[in-house]
C-alpha positions, 0 to 999 in steps of 0.5 A, a space after each residue: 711566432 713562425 711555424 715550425 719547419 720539418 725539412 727531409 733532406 735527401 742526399 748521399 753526403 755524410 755529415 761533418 761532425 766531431 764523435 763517431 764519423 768524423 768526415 764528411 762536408 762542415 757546410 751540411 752538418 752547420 746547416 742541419 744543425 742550424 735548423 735544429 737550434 732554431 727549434 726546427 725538426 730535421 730529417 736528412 737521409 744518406 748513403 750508408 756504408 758497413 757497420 752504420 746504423 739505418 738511423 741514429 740521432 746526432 745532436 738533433 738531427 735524425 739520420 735515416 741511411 739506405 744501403 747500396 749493394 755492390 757499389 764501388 766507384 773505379 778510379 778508371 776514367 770511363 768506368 768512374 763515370 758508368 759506376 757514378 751513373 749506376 750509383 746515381 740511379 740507385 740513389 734515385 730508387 733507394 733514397 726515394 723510397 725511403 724519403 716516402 716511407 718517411 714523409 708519411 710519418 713526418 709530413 714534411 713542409 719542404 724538402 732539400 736536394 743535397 747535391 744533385 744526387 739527391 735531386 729527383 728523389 726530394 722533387 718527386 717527393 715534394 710533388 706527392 706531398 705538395 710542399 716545396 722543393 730546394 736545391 742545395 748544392 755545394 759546388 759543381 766543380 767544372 760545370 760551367 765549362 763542361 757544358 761548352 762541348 757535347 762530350 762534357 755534358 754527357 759527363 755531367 748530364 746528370 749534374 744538368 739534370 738535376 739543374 733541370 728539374 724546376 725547384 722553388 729555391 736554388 742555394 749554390 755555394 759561392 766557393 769559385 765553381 761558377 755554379 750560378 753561371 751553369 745553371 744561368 746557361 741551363 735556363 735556371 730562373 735567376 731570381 730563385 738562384 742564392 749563390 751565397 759564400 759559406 760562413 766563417 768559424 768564430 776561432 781565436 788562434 790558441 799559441 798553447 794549442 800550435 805549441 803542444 801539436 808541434 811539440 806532438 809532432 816532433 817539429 823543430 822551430 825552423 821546420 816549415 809545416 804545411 796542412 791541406 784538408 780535403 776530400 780525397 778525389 781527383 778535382 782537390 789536386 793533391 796529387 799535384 801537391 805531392 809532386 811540388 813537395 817532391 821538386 822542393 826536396 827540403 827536408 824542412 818542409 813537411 805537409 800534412 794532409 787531412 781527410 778521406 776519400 777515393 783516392 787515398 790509397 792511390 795518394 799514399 802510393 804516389 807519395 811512395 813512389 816519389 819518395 817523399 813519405 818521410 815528409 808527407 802525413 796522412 790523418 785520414 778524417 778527422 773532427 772539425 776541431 781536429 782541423 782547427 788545430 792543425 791549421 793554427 800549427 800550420 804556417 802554410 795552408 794549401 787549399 787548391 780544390 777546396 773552399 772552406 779551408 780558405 776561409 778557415 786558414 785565413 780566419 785563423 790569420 795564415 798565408 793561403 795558397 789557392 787556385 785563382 777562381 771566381 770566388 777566391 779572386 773576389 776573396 784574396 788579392 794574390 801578395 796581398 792576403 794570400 797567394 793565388 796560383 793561375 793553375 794547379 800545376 805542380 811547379 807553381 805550387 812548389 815554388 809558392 810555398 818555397 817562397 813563402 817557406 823562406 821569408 818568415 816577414 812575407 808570412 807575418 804580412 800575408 797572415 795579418 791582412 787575411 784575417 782583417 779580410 775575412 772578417 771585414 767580407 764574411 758573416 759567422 756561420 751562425 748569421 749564414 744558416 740564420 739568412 738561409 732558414 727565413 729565406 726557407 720559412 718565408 718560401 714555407 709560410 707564402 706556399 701555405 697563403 
């Protein structure tokens, strides 16, 4: 029988689960709750905002949150970038001192680094308490080309960093961001780097569910319902997404975005502004059911800065449109089982979904073929956290010889 594992996870990532919050990242909470179901003891501390309580228990898993005063990102490109370097030294300060409260009480065998927010914190930590250290990133948006000019790496610096800092094990998220070739050019042993793709939820298109939504929603038969999920930042490309439904001007074409972020404010002006908010809906965060449901309405799935959604849209047997990157170009064959955009320009994205918007076979064709490829390349959520949980009680158990 393996030891039982107490992991302390340090981060500024809220959890994706289906009561009270529902937001957050699918990818975090999966494999939190992964480590709970195979009988394991799970510590994860995060920023906490207004009216959270310090800690709480969410199915297993016990959330410690530490409170920053007075932080708000601008959305001003200079300042964003000064205000997320005083949120992540704060979070170094804060988050540390809590993790140590904490690993005195727990003893923790290993500690993760959610994001490289959490980084410094759970490696100094696993100094103190000499237990090991891993990595965990979910993507790293543009950093493998950022390190090619000096003004990009002083904007990630603390993205490189946190590569920086040695970890027994590095697990990115094979989503297309190259994160593996970043920390490849920062000096990262690769033997220790897992770049490993996300699992695939087990869901079966309900035809009842994408009838009473439409019905819900008021959609006639020959309306043409688009869905996008995402966190609500610059990188995810809804704002582009907003101007293509702007030059498409049809009325037949609705788009529905869900989640929440930083810029949704700004997003529901823009859509003012252009005129289009009779035809574009914001949910705002909601369940991960939530989203399932809405993609099996949907009969076009917008995922240009998002991995995860690609994964779900083409599970449950929809026409994808996403950017061309290095993950997606290894997933979809553009025509084939998807669309693949060569950039997030608002014109593309137009005419990708005017295409698909008015040739109902094309859909059919393109919604069969994504989901015989997802299932034939992917493994279910359940066998990705598995892997990633012996991978780590290995690590453990070697450290402990």
């Amino acid at each position: 029988m393996r030891k039982k594992l107490v992991v302390l996870g340090i981060s500024i990532l809220p959890l994706w689960f289906d009561s009270k919050v529902k937001a957050g990242m699918p990818s975090v909470y999966l494999g939190l709750k992964g480590y709970v179901e195979h009988g394991h003891e799970i510590h994860y501390i995060t920023l906490g905002k207004k009216g959270e309580l310090p800690e709480e228990n969410i199915d297993g898993i016990v959330i410690h949150r530490y409170f920053i005063p007075f932080i708000k990102i601008s959305q001003k490109r200079i300042l964003n970038t000064i205000t997320r370097y005083f949120l992540w030294i704060m979070t170094i300060i804060y988050s540390f001192k809590l993790g140590f409260s904490i690993s005195r009480k727990i003893q923790p065998n290993v500690f993760y680094g959610h994001t490289y927010y959490g980084v410094p914190s759970a490696y100094l930590l696993s100094k103190l308490f000499k237990v090991p250290y891993v990595y965990r990133a979910y993507g790293s948006m543009d950093l493998n080309e950022q390190l090619e000019t000096i003004l990009g790496r002083i904007r990630h610096i603390n993205e490189i960093i946190a590569m920086k800092i040695p970890a027994d094990i590095y697990i990115f998220t094979n989503d297309g961001s190259e994160t593996d070739k970043a920390a490849i050019k920062l000096n990262v042993n690769k033997e220790k780097i897992k770049f490993w793709r996300n699992g695939i939820f087990k869901i079966i298109t309900n035809e009842k569910i994408r009838s009473q939504i439409r019905t819900e929603l008021k959609l006639k038969n020959d309306q043409i319902m688009c869905v996008t999920a995402a966190r609500l930042v610059p990188n995810k490309y809804i704002g582009e997404i907003l101007e293509a439904i702007k030059i498409l001007n049809n009325n037949s074409i609705v788009l529905f975005i869900l989640g929440d972020g930083e810029i949704k404010s700004d997003l529901e002006k823009k859509a003012i502004k252009l005129e289009i908010e009779n035809r574009v809906h914001f949910l705002g965060a909601v369940s991960r059911e939530f989203v399932s449901n809405y993609f099996m309405a949907s009969d076009i799935v917008l995922a240009l800065g998002s991995y995860n959604p690609i994964l779900e849209g083409m599970t449950l047997g929809k026409p994808v449109i996403c950017l061309e990157l290095g993950a997606t170009k290894d997933l979809i064959e553009n025509g084939k089982n998807g669309i693949l955009l060569d950039s997030p320009n608002s014109a593309e994205i137009a005419e990708a979904i005017k295409i698909l918007a008015s040739d109902e076979k094309l859909r059919s064709y393109l919604s069969v073929e994504a989901e015989k490829s997802i299932h034939k390349n992917y493994l279910f959520w359940d066998d990705r956290i598995e892997a990633e949980i012996n991978l780590i009680a290995d690590l453990v158990e070697n450290r402990v010889k």
